[in-house]
C-alpha positions as CSV (number, residue, x, y, z in Angstrom):
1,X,-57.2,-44.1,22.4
2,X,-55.7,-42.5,19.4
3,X,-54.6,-39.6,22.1
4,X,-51.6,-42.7,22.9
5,X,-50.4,-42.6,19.5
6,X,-50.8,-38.3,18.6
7,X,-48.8,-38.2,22.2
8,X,-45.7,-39.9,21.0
9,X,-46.7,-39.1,17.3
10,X,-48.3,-35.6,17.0
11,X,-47.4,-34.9,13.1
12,X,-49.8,-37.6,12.1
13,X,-52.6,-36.4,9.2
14,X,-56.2,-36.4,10.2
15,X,-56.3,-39.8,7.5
16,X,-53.8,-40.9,9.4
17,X,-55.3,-40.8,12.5
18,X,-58.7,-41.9,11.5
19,X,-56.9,-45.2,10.2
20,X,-55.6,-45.6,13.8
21,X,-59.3,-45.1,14.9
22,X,-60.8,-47.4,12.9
23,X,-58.0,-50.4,13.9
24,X,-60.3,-50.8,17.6
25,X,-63.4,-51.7,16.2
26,X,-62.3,-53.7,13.6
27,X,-59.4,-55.6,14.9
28,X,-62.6,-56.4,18.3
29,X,-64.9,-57.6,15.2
30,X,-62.3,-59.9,14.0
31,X,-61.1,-61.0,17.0
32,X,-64.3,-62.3,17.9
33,X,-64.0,-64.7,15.0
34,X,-60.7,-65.5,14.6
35,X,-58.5,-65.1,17.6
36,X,-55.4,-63.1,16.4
37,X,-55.1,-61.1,20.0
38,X,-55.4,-62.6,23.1
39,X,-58.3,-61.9,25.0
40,X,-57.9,-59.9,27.4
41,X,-55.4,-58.1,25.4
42,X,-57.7,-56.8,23.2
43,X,-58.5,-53.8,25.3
44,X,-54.6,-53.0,25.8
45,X,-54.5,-53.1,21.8
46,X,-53.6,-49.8,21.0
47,X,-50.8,-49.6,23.9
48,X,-49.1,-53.1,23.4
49,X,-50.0,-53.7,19.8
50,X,-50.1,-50.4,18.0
51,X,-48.3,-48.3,19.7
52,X,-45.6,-51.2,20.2
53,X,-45.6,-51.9,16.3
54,X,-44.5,-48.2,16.2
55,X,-41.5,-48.7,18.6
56,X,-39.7,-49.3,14.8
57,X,-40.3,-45.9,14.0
58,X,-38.5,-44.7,16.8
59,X,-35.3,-46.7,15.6
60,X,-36.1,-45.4,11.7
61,X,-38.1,-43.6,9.7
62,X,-38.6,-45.2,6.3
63,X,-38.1,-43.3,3.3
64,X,-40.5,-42.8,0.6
65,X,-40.3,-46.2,-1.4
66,X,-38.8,-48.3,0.9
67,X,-39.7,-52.2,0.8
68,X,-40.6,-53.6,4.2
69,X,-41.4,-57.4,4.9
70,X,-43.3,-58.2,7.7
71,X,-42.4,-61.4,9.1
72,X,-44.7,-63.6,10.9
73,X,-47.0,-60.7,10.5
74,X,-50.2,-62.5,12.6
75,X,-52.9,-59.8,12.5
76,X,-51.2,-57.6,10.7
77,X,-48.0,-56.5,13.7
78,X,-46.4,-54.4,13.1
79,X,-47.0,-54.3,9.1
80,X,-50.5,-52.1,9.6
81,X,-49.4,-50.0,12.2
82,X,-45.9,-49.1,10.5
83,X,-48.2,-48.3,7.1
84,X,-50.1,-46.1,8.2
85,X,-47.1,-44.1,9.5
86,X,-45.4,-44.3,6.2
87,X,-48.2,-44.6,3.6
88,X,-45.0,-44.1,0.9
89,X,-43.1,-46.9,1.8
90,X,-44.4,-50.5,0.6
91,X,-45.4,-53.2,3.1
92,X,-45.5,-57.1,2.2
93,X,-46.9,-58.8,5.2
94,X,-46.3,-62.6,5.5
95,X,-47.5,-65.3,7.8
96,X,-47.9,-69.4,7.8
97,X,-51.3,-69.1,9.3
98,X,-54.0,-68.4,6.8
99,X,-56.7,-67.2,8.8
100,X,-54.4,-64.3,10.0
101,X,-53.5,-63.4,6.3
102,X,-57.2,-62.8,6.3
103,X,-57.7,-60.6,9.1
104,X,-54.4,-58.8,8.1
105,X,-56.0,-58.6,4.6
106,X,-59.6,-57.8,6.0
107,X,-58.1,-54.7,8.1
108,X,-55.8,-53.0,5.3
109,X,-58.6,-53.2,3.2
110,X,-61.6,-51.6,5.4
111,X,-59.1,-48.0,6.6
112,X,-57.9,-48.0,2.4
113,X,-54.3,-49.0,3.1
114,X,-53.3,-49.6,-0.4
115,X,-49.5,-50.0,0.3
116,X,-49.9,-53.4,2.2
117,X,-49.7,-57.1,0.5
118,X,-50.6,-59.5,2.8
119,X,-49.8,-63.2,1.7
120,X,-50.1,-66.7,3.2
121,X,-46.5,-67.5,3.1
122,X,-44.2,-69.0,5.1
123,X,-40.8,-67.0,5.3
124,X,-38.5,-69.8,3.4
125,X,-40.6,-69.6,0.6
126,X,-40.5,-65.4,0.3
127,X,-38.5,-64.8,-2.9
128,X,-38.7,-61.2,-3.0
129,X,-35.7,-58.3,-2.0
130,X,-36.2,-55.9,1.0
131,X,-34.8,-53.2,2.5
132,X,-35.7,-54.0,6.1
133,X,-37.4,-57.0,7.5
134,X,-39.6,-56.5,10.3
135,X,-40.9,-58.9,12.9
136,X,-42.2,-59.2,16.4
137,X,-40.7,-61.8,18.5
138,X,-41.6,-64.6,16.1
139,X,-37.9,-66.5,16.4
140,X,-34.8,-65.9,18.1
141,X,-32.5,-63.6,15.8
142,X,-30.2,-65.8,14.8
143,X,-33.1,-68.4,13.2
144,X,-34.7,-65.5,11.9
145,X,-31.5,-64.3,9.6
146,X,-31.0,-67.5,8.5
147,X,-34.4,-67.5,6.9
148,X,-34.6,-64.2,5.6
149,X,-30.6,-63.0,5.0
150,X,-31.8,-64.5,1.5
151,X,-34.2,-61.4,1.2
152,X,-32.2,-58.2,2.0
153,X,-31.6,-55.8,-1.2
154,X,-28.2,-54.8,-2.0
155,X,-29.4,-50.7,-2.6
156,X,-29.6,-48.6,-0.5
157,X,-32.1,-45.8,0.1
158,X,-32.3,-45.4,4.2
159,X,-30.3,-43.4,7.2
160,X,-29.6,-46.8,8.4
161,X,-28.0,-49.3,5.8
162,X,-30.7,-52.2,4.9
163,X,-31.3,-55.1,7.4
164,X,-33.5,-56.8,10.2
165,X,-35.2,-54.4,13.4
166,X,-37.4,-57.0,15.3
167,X,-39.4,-56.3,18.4
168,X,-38.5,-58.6,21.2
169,X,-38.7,-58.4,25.3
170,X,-36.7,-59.4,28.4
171,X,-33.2,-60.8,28.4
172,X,-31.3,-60.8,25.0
173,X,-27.8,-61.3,25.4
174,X,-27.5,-64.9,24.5
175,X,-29.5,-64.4,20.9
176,X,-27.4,-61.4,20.3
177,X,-24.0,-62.6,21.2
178,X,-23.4,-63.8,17.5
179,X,-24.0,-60.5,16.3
180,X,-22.7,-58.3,19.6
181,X,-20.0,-56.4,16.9
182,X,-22.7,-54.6,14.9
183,X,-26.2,-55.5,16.8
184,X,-28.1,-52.4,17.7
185,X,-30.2,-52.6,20.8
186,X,-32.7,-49.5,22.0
187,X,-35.2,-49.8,25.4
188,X,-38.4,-49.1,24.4
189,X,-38.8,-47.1,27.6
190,X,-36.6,-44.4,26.7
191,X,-39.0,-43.3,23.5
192,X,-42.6,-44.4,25.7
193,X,-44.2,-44.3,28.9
194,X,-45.5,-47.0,31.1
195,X,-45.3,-50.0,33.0
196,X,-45.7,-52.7,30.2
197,X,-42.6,-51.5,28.1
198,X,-39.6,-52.0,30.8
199,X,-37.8,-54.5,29.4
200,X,-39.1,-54.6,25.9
201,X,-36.5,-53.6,23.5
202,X,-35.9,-52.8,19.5
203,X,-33.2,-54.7,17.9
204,X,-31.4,-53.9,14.8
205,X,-29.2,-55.8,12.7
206,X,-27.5,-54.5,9.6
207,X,-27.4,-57.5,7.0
């Protein structure tokens, strides 16, 4: 299935690509212990996981060093997938729920990701500075800056100045309307093919 991510993606490495390999069988094993994807989404995982997760690198491509929090990072979406992409930017990947921490842990660990640090956290209490925050439809926008507006670095290093891109679907205008004068919304559809991303869009919000 790693043909769905060299299509859209074709100057991945060969370690790159055997990372995205590896994610099936591991991401099956753990899911048979701890449910961290649905089940019968665990055979779409590389279309509406991975190659979702990667939608952000569509919008920007992270320059060496960057700092990225994941945000409500379950498994490890779309922290892992975005690492592997950009193994010289630095990935903190946060969530409530302990048991995903784990898998998310489990994961980076077993395909050598050493620019992950997944943490059992709940956003409030992240102290740290970022450059982007990243999350997939864990809040509506305007909750999620509240938490996290605390986290975003003054310095800049990026094409795009530092700030949130979350991964959301269907109807938006009514969690974007506070932000409609510098919100950035891009269809999904126009960078990928197939049925399942019509309507499922990357947001962007300078902070």
């Amino acid at each position: 299935m790693t043909e769905l991510i060299t299509q859209y993606f074709p100057d991945i490495t060969e370690r790159q690509r055997g990372q995205f390999e590896a994610l099936d069988a591991l991401y099956r094993d753990w899911n048979a212990k701890i449910n961290v994807i649905s089940r019968k989404d665990i055979d779409n995982l590389y279309e509406r996981h991975i190659l979702h997760s990667l939608a952000i690198a569509k919008m920007i491509r992270f320059v060496d060093g960057t700092n990225v929090l994941d945000f409500g990072t379950g498994g490890g979406f779309p922290g892992i997938p975005l690492a592997i992409l950009f193994p010289e930017a630095n990935f903190k990947l946060i969530d409530g729920t302990g048991k995903k921490i784990r898998v998310a842990t489990e994961v980076a660990n077993a395909i050598g990701l050493e620019n992950v640090l997944p943490q059992h956290l709940r956003g409030e209490e992240e102290k740290g500075k970022f450059d982007f925050v990243v999350s997939r439809a864990v809040m509506p926008l305007p909750d999620l800056v509240k938490i996290v507006r605390k986290n975003i670095a003054r310095d800049q290093h990026n094409a795009l100045p530092n700030g949130i891109i979350v991964l959301k679907g269907g109807d938006l205008s009514a969690e974007t309307a506070p932000f409609r004068r510098i919100v950035q919304q891009e269809d999904i559809s126009h960078w990928f093919d197939g049925e399942w991303f019509r309507e499922k869009h990357v947001v962007y919000l300078p902070v």
